[in-house]
C-alpha positions in Angstrom: -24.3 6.7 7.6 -24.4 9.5 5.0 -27.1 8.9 4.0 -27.0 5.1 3.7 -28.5 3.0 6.4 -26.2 0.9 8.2 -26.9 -2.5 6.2 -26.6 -0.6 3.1 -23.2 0.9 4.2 -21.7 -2.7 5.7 -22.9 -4.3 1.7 -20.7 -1.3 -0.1 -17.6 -1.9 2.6 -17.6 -5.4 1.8 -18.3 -4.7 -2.1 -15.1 -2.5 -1.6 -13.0 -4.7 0.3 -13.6 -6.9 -1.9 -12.7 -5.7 -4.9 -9.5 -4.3 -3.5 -8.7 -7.5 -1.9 -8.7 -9.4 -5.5 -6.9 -6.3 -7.3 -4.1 -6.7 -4.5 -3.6 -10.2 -5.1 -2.9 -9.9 -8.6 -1.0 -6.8 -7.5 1.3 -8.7 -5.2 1.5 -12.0 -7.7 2.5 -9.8 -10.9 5.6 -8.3 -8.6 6.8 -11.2 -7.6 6.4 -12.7 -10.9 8.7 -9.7 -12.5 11.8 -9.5 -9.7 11.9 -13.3 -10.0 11.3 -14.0 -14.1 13.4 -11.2 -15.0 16.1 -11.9 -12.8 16.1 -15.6 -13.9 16.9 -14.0 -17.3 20.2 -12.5 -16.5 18.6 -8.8 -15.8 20.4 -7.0 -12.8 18.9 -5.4 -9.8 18.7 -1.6 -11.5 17.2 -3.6 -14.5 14.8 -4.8 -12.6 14.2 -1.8 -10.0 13.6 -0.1 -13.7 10.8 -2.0 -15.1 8.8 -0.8 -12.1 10.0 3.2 -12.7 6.1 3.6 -14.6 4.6 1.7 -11.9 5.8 3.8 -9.5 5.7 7.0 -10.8 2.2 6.6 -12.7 1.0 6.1 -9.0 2.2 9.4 -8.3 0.3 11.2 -11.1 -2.8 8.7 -10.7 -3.5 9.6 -7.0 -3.0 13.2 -7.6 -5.5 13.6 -10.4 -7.2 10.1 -9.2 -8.4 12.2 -6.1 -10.0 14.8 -8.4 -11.5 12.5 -10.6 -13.1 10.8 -7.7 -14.7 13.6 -6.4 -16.6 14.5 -10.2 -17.3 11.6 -11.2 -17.7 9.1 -8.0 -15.7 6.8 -6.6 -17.6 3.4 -7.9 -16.5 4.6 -11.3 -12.9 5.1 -10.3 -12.4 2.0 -8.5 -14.2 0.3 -11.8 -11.5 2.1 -14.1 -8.9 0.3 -11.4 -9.8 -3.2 -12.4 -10.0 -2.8 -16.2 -6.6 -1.3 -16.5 -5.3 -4.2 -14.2 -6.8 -6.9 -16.8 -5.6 -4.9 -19.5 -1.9 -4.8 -18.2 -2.2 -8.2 -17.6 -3.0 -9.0 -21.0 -0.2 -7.1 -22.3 2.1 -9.5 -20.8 0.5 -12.3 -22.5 2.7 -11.3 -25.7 4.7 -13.9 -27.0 8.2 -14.0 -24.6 10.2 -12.0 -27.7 8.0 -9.2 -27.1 8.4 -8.6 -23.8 11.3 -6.1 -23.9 11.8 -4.0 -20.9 10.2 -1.0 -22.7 7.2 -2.9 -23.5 6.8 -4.4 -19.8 7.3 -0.8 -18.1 4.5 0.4 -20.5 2.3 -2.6 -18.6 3.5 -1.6 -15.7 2.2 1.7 -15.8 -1.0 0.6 -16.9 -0.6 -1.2 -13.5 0.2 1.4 -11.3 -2.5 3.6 -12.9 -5.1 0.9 -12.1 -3.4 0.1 -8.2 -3.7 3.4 -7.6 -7.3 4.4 -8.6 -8.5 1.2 -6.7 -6.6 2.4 -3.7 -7.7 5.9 -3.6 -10.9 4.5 -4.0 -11.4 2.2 -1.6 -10.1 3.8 1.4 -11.9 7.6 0.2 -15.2 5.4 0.4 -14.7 4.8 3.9 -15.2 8.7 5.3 -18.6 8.1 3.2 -20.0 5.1 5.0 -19.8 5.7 8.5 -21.1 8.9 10.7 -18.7 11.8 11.2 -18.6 11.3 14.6 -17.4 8.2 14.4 -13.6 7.8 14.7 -13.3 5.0 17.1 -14.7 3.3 14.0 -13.4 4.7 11.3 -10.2 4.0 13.3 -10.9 0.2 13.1 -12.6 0.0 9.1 -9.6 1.7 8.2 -6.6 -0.6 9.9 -9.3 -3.4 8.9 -9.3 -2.9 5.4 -5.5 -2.0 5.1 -4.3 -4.9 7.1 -6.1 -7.5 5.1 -5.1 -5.9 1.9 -1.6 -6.5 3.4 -2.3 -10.3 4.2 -3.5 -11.0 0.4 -1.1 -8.7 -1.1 1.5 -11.8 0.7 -0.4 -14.6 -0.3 0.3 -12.5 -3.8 3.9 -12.8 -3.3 3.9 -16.8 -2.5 1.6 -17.4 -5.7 3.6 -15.7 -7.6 6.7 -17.7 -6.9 4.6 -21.1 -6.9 2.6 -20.1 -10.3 6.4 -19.2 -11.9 7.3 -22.5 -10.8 4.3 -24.3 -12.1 3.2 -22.8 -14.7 5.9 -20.5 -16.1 5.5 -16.5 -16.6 2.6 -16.6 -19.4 0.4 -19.3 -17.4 0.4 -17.2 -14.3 -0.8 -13.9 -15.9 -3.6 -15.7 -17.8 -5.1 -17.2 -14.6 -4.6 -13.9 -13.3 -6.5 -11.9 -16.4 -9.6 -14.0 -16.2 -10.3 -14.1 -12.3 -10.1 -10.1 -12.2 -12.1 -9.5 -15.4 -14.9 -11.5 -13.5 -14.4 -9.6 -10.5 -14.7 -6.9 -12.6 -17.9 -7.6 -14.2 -19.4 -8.2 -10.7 -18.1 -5.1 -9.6 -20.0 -2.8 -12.1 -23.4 -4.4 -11.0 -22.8 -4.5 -7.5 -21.2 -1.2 -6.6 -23.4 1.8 -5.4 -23.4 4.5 -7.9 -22.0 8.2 -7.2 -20.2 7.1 -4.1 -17.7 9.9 -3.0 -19.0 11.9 -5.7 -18.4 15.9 -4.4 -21.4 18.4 -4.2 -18.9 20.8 -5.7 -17.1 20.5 -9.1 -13.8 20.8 -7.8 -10.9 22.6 -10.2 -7.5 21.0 -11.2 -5.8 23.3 -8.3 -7.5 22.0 -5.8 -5.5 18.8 -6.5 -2.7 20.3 -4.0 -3.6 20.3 -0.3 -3.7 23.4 1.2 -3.6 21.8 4.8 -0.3 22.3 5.6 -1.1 19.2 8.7 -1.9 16.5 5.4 1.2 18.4 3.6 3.5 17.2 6.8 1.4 14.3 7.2 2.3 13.5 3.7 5.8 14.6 3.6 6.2 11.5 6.7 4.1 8.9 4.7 6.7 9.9 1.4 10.2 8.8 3.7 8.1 6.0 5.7 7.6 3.8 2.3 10.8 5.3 1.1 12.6 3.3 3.9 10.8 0.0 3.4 11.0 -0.1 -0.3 14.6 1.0 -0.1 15.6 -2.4 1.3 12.6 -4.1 0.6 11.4 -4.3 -2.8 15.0 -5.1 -4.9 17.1 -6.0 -2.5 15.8 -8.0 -0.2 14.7 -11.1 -2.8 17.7 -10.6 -4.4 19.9 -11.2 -1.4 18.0 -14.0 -0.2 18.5 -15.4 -3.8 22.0 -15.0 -4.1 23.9 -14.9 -0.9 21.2 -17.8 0.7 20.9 -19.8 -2.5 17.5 -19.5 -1.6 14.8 -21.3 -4.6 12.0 -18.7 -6.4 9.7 -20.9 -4.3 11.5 -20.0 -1.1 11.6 -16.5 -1.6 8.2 -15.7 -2.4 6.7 -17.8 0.2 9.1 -15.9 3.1 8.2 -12.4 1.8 4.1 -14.1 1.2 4.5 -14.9 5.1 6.1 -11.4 6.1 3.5 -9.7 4.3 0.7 -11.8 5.6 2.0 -11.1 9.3 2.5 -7.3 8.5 -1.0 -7.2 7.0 -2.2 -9.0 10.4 -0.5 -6.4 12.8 -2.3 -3.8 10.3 -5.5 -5.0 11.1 -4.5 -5.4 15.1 -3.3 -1.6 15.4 -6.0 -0.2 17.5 -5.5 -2.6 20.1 -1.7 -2.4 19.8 -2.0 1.8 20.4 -4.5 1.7 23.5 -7.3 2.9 21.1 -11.1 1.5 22.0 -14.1 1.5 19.2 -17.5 0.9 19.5 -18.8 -2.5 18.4 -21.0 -0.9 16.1 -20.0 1.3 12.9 -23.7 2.3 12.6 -24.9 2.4 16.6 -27.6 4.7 17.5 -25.5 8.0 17.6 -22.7 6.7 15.8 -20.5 7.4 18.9 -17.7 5.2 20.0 -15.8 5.4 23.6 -12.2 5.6 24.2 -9.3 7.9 22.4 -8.2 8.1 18.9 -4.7 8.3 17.5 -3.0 11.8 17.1 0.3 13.3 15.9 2.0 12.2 19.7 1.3 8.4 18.9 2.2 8.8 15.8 5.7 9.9 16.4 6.1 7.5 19.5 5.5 4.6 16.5 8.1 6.1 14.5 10.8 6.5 17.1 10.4 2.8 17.7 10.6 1.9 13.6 13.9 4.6 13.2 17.0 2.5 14.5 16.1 -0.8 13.8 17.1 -1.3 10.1 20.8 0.0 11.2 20.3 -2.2 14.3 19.8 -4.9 11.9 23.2 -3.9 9.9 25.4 -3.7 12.6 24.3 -7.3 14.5 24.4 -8.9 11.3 27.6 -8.5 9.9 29.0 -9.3 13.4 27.1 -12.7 13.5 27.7 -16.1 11.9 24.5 -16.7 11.4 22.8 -13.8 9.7 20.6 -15.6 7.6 18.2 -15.9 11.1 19.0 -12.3 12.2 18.2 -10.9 9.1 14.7 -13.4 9.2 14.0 -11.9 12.7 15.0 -8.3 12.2 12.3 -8.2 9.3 9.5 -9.8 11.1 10.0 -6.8 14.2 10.8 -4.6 11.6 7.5 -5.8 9.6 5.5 -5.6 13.1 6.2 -2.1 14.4 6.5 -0.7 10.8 2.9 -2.1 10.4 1.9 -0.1 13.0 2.9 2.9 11.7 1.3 2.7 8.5 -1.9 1.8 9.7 -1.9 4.9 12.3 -1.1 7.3 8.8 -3.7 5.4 7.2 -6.3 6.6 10.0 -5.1 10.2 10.3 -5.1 10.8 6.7 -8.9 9.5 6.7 -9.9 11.2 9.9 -8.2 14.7 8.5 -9.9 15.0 5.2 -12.8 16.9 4.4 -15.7 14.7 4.3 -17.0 16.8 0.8 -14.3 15.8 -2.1 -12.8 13.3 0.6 -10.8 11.6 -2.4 -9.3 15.0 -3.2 -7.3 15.3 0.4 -7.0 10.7 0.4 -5.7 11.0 -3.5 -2.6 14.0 -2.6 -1.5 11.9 0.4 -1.1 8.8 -1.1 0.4 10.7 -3.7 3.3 11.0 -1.8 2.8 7.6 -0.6 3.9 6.7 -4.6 6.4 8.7 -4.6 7.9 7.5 -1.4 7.8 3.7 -3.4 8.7 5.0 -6.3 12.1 6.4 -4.7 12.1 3.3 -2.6 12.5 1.3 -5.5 15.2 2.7 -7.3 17.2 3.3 -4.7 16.6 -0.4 -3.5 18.2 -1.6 -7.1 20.9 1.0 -7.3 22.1 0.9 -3.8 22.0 -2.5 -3.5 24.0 -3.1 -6.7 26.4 -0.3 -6.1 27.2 -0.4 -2.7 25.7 -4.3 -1.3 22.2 -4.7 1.3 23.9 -3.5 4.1 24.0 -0.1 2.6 20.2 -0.2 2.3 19.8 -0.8 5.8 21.6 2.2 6.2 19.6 4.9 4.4 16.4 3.1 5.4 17.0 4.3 8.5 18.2 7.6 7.7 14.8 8.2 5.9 13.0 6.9 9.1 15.1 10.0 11.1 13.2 12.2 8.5 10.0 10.5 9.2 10.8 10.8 12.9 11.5 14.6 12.5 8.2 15.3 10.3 5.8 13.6 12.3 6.9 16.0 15.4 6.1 18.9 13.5 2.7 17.5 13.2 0.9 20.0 15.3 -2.4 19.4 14.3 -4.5 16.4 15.7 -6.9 14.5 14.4 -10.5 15.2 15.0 -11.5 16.0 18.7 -11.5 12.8 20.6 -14.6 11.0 20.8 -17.2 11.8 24.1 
């Protein structure tokens, strides 16, 4: 298990999970807290969609130079750097409410993203590390493991952060928040095995850029997936539900907690969904695992599904009287088969890198994972404010098409299917 024996290896994945599953639930909480506190204060949607702009496009920068940084200095020290930033965002909203002006809350929220970012990177580079090479089936299921469960506690996020707003009120919630990551935190540095993905190489600041042009296509598809969810997802969805369903900041955050809870679920359930086996055991005798692995074909077969359905969803809507429970029903497919997806580019990003500097090839992909989200967002809050939700249904689906197109252009497979 490079190096670490298997009980060694299961301790770190857990350490790691860990860690990333208490980063995204403050992740998820702080989100929902912003779209629903600032809206409550009279800010429109582009208003809002703005205060994430640093978020977003500090995730770009951070998982481009994150990936580097990984590879010199080690991935425990990465993911630590992660969770400090996150308290110390936190505690910048913890100003009295006068000084939270929108320049001063985008400055947090790019402490945020930094941190999100580096924990990400982190957390899934580490993976490569601590399992055999040969071991895909695997890696398959650690992978759509991790990710869906991150997905599940990045909902229960969303519903806290509605029911602590409610409760508590803006400054409340981010306190609790603070204090139960610092302590995560603390454990974190005593816990988490030193020099973990650290590169036998010093890698320079051009190899930041892949020069695989499979992960650049790879990437190119994972940029215009999230650009299509976040397009109608992270504005104006909430903000629909709030004012053309009269729906409470209670309400809203527990649907999209329950969504994202059932998206993270069918994250976690993708090998089964694509016909893909793994061995029972991530450490077995020869590391090897029976049954076939994802490639570029299933890939594109999950994206076809995903491409029509948010116009699907348009067009049945606005001829129904009762789009409230179309709209509820085309999101949870939506959700479903667009969990699939990610959790099949989550896998061939992993199996595809190089296992020496892994967080190099991991921190350019989910670089244009960012910036997918980050264009996602602000077209979600100036579409939606310009031209209405339906609108966003529209070009979600148009970016899909691109996706669609990419992915068949994805020559190269992952590696060889397991014997």
């Amino acid at each position: 298990m490079s190096g670490l024996s298997a009980s060694t290896g299961l301790k770190q994945y857990l350490v790691v999970t860990a860690n990333y599953w208490a980063f995204t639930l403050t992740d998820g909480a702080l989100r929902m807290l912003i779209v629903l506190h600032f809206y409550q204060l009279g800010y429109s949607p582009l208003a809002i969609a703005s205060l994430f702009l640093f978020y977003e496009f500090f995730g770009v920068v951070t998982n481009l130079v994150g990936g580097w940084l990984g590879a010199r200095i080690g991935l425990n020290k990465t993911m630590n750097i992660g969770l400090a930033l996150q308290v110390l965002a936190l505690a910048m909203l913890l100003v009295p409410s006068g000084f939270l002006t929108v320049l001063w809350v985008m400055a947090a929220q790019a402490l945020s993203g930094i941190a999100k970012d580096l924990n990400k990177m982190s957390a899934k580079s580490s993976l490569k590390l601590l399992l055999p090479e040969n071991a895909q089936g695997a890696l398959y299921k650690w992978v759509a493991i991790l990710t869906g469960s991150k997905n599940a506690l990045k909902g229960v996020g969303f519903f806290l952060g509605g029911l602590l707003l409610s409760l508590y009120g803006f400054q409340g919630a981010v306190a609790a928040m603070a204090a139960a990551l610092a302590l995560i935190w603390l454990l974190s540095l005593v816990l988490l095995k030193k020099d973990l993905g650290k590169s036998s190489f010093k890698p320079k600041f051009k190899d930041l850029f892949s020069k695989s042009a499979a992960i650049n296509r790879l990437s190119a598809a994972r940029l215009l997936l999230f650009g299509a969810r976040d397009i109608w997802f992270v504005i104006a969805l909430p903000l629909y539900l709030s004012g053309n369903f009269a729906w409470s900041q209670t309400e809203v955050g527990a649907f999209l907690a329950c969504w994202v809870i059932a998206y993270g679920a069918v994250q976690a359930l993708a090998p089964a969904l694509t016909g893909s086996k793994a061995g029972s055991k991530a450490g077995s005798k020869a590391g090897k695992n029976t049954g076939k692995v994802p490639n570029q074909h299933t890939a594109l077969f999950w994206a076809c599904l995903l491409c029509g359905l948010p116009l699907l969803l348009s067009l049945v809507m606005q001829q129904s009287a009762a789009p409230l429970w179309l709209l509820v029903g085309g999101l949870l497919l939506f959700g479903a088969v667009f969990a699939v997806n990610s959790s099949l580019h989550s896998y061939l990003i992993v199996s595809m890198a190089s296992r020496d500097g892994v967080s190099l090839d991991v921190g350019f992909y989910y670089m244009a994972n960012a910036m997918g989200r980050l264009i996602g967002t602000l077209l979600s809050g100036w579409v939606y404010q310009a031209y209405g939700f339906h609108a966003c249904l529209y070009l979600s689906s148009a970016f899909l098409l691109g996706t669609v197109l990419v992915t068949w252009r994805l020559n190269t497979t992952p590696q060889a299917s397991l014997q």
